[in-house]
C-alpha positions in Angstrom: -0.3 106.3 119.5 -0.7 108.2 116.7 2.3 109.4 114.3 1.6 113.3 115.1 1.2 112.9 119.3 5.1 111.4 120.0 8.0 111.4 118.6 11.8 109.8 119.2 15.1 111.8 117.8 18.2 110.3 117.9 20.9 113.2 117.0 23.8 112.4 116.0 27.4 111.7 113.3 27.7 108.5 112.4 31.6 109.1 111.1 32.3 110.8 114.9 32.5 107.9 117.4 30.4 108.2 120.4 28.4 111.0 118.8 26.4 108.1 116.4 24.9 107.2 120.1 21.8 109.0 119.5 21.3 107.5 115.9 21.9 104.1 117.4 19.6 104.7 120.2 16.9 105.5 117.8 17.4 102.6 116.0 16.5 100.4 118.6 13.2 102.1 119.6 12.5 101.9 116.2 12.5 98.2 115.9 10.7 97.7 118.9 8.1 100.3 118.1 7.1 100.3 114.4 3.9 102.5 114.7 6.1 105.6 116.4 7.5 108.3 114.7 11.2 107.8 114.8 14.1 110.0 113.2 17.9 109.6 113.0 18.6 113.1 112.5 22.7 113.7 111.2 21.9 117.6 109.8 21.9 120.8 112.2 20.4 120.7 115.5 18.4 123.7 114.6 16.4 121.6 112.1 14.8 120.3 115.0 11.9 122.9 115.6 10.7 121.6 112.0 11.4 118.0 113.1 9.1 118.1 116.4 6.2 120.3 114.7 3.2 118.8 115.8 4.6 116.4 118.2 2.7 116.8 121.3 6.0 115.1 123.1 9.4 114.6 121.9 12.5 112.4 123.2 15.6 113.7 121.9 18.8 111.4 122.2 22.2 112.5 122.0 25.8 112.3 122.9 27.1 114.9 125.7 31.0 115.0 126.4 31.0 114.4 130.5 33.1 112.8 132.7 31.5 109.4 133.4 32.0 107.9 129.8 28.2 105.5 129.7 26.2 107.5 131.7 23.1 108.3 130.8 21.1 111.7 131.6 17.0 112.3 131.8 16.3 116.1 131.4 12.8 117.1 130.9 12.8 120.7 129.1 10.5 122.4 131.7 9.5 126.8 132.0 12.9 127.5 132.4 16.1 127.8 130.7 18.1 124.8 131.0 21.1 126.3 130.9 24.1 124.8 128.3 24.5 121.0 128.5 27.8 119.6 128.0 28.3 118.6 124.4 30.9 117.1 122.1 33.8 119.0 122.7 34.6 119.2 118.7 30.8 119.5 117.5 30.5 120.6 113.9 27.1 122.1 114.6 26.6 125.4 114.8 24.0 125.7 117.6 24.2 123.2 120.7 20.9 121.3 121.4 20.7 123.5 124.5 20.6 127.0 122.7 18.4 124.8 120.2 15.6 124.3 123.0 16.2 128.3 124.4 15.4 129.3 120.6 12.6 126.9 120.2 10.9 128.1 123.7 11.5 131.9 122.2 9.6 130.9 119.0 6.5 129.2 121.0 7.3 126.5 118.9 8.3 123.8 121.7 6.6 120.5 122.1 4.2 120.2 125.0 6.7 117.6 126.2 10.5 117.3 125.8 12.8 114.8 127.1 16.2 114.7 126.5 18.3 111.7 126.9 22.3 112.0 126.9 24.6 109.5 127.0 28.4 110.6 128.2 30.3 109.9 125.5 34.5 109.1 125.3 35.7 109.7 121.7 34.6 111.6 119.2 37.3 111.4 116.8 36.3 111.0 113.1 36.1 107.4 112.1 36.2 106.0 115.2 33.3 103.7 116.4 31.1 103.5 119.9 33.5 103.1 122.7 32.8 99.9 124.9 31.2 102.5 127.4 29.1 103.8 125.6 27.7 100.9 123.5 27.4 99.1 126.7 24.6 101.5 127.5 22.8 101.7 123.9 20.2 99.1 125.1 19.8 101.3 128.7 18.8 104.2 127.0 16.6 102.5 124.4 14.9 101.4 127.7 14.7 104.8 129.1 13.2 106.5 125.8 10.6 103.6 125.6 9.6 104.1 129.0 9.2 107.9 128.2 7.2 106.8 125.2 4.8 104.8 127.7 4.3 107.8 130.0 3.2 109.7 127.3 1.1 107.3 125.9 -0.8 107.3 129.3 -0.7 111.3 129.1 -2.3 111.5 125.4 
């Protein structure tokens, strides 16, 4: 796979407990695939539509406040809106991923492909590390955003 045709985005604050998910989740694709295109992204959410230019698919990884601390979520971004996703209840952002996407779609300037992957988090307090819930999944959802990047592979 080419640099240009996929592309993996962990989002995420490293200084904001569960929310470093994403970057940590990145990470780990990273390792295991060195000729990907790979990102830990820790500025605004709406730098994103410059991020995934030219990727023909995108999996964006991040941390969603829920009530199942460790669960982890597959949403493909399909012709429709979908809708606000539950997000760190204190995010410092100033766009959520979800109005992100709706601006992206309104913009033509989508991916082909997008998959999100979120991960319930527990804390996000500043300076607080991955809760045991959550980190026990980091290596699940590296799995999952792999897999993802095998589909596409057989899609390019």
């Amino acid at each position: 796979m080419s640099g240009g045709e996929a592309l993996v985005v962990g989002l995420g604050n490293r200084l904001r407990g569960d929310d470093a998910v994403g970057l940590e989740v990145a990470r780990l694709v990273a390792e295991r695939m060195p000729d990907v295109r790979v990102v830990e992204h820790e500025r605004e959410p709406t730098d994103l539509i410059e991020v995934w230019e030219g990727a023909r698919v995108a999996i964006v990884i991040d941390a969603l406040a829920g009530e199942e601390p460790g669960r982890v979520r597959r949403l493909e971004v399909g012709q429709d809106p979908i809708g606000e996703q539950p997000s760190p209840t204190a995010s410092t952002h100033a766009l959520s991923l979800s109005q992100v996407v709706e601006l992206a779609r309104s913009l033509n300037r989508l991916p082909a492909r997008l998959v999100v992957i979120g991960i319930e988090g527990e804390r996000f307090a500043t300076g607080a590390g991955l809760s045991p819930r959550v980190e026990q999944v980091v290596e699940d959802a590296a799995e999952l955003a792999l897999a993802e990047l095998g589909r596409a592979g057989e899609q390019l």
